[in-house]
N, C-alpha and C positions, 0 to 999 in steps of 0.2 A: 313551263317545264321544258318543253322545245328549247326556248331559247339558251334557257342554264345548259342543256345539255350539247348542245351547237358552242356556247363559248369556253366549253370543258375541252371540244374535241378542237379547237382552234389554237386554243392553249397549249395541247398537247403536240399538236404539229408545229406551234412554232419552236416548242423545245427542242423538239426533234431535228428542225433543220437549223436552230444554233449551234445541235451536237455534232451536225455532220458540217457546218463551219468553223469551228474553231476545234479540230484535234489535239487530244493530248499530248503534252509535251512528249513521251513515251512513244508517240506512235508518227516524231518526226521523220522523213525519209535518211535508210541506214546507210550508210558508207558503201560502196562497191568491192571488192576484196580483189585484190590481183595477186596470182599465187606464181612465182617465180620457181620452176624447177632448178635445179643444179648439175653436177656432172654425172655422169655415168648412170643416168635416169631420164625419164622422160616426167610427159604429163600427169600421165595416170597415176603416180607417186600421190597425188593431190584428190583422186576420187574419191576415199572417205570423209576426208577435210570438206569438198564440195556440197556433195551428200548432205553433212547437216549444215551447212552454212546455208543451204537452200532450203533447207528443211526449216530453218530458223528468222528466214522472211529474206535472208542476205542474196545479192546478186554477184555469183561470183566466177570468177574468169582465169583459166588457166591458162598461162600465160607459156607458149613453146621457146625455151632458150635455143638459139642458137648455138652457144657454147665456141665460139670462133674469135673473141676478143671481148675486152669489157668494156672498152668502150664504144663498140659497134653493138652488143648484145644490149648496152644502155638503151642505147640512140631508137634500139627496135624495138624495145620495152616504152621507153616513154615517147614512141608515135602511140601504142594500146592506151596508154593513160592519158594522152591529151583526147583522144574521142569520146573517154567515159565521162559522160555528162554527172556533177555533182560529185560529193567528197568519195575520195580513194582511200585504201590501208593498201600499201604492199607486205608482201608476205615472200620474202627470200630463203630459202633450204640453199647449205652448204654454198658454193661457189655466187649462187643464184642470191645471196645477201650481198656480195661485191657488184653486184647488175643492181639491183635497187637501191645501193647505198648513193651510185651513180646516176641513178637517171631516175631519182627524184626530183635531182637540183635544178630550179626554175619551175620547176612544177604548182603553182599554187594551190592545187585541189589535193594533194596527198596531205592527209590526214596525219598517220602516223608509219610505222614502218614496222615492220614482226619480224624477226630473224629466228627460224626457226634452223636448229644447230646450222646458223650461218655466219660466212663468214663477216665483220662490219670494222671494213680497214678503215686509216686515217690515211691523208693524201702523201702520196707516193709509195706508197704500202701495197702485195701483194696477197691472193692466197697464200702461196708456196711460202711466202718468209712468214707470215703469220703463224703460221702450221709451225715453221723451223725453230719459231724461238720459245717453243718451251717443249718438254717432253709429254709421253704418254701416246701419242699418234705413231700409227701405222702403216700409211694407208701409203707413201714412199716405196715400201718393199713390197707390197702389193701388185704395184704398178708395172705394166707393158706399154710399152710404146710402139707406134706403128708408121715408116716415115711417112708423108706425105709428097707429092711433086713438087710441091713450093719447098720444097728442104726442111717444112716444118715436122713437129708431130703430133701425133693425134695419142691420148693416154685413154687406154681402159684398166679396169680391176681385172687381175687374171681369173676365170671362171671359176677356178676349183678353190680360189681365194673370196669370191664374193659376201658371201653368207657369213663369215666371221669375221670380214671387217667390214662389212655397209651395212648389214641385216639380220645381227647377228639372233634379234627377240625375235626374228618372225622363222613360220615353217620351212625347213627346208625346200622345200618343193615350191613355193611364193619366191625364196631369196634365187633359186633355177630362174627361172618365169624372167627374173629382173633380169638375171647376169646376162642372161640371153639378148635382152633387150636394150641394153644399155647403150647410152647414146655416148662415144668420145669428147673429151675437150680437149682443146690444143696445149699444148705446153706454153704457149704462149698466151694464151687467156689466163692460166693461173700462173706468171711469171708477171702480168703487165702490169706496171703501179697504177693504182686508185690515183681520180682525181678529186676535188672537194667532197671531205660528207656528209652527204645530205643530213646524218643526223645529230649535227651541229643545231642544226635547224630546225628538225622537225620530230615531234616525240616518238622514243624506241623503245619495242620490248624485246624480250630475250628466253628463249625457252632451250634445253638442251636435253640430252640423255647421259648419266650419270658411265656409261658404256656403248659412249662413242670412241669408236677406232679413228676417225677421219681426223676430227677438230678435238685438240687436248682439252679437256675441263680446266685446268688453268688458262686458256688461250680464250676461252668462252668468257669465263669470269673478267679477264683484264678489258677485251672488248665490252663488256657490258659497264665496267666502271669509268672508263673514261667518257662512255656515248651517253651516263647517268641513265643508262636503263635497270629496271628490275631484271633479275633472272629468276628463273626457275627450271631448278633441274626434276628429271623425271626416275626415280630410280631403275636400275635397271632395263630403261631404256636404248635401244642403240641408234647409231646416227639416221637411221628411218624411222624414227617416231611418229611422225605424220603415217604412218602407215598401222605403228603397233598402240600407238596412244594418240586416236585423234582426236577425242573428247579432251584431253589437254590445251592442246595444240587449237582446237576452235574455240576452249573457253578464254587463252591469252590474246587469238583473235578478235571475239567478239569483244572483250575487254578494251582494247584497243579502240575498235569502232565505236564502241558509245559512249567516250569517257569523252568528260565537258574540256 
């Protein structure tokens, strides 16, 4: 009886350590996320998003834009993605989809790319003309300028304008908080042409708000048809959706990271 009962628990241990040898396919290591802010925003745009994307087993990394040229903001972006060991998803908002669309390229670990209401020019294309060739945006008249010593400028959202063109779904008193905080980009960051894009090459998805001021819904659309990404718009969303619908916005994410 000993014996039977000794080769029952022998049995049972070696199933046990083939279980914990060969893992479920399900339970292969998930993508790293890198979340690209955009203009007249910072990181924390990204801390719902983070939240459950950590919550969800993902390791993810909010990535600070410079906002000072696209292809220097690239160059800073993809020194973060060459350190992250195993596959990447970048994840671009507004201006911050022109920085990933650039400095994916050469990158073998990037996965896929999310443009979340971002911009995803073709080479020699900017923000500002993308924005330009079709109607519905605002975000032009909006706009202050402040020179800089280099003769450049630095743009922000006028204050008393912020909330109904960047944020228009969320509280008043949240869309305060931002305008206050908002980081400038240069005129010349959203003036400079793209160069190759990366998502010639690498799989895109595409999420938007049905009441975005910044980026026109046709300009969204055209982008998403030539880079053969899906879109999906969010109704009544506005161009901070990562803020008012981040259960969207992590399910086209995580969508992205675990697709074969």
């Amino acid at each position: 009886m000993l014996r039977i009962a000794g080769a029952v628990a022998l049995a049972a241990g070696l199933a046990a350590v083939a279980t914990v040898e060969e893992p479920a396919a399900d339970q292969r290591p998930k993508p790293t996320i890198v979340l690209v802010h955009g203009a007249f925003t910072d990181t924390s745009v990204w801390n719902e998003v983070v939240a459950r994307l950590t919550g969800n087993g993902f390791r993810a990394i909010a990535a600070a834009n410079p906002l000072r040229s696209v292809s220097g903001d690239a160059a800073s972006l993809a020194a973060i993605v060459r350190s992250v060991p195993g596959e990447v998803v970048l994840v671009g908002h507004s201006y911050g989809g022109a920085v990933i669309t650039e400095a994916a390229n050469g990158i073998p670990n990037v996965k896929a790319l999310v443009y979340v209401a971002g911009f995803a020019p073709d080479a020699g294309e900017s923000s500002l003309g993308l924005s330009a060739m079709f109607e519905g945006g605002t975000l032009g008249d909006a706009l202050t300028a402040v020179p800089m010593p280099d003769g450049g400028q630095e743009l922000f959202i006028q204050r008393d304008r912020y909330h109904a063109q960047f944020a228009g779904d969320l509280p008043g008193w949240q869309a305060m908080l931002m305008a206050s905080a908002q980081r400038p980009v240069t005129l010349a960051a959203l003036s400079e042409p793209s160069g190759a894009p990366a998502w010639r090459t690498i799989r895109a998805y595409m999420i938007h708000g049905s009441e975005d001021r910044n980026i026109p819904a046709a300009a969204m659309s055209f982008m998403a048809e030539r880079a053969g990404a899906s879109l999906i718009e969010v109704g009544g969303a506005s161009h901070a959706l990562m803020i008012s619908h981040p259960d969207r916005v992590v399910a086209i994410i995580e969508r992205a990271a675990m697709a074969e």
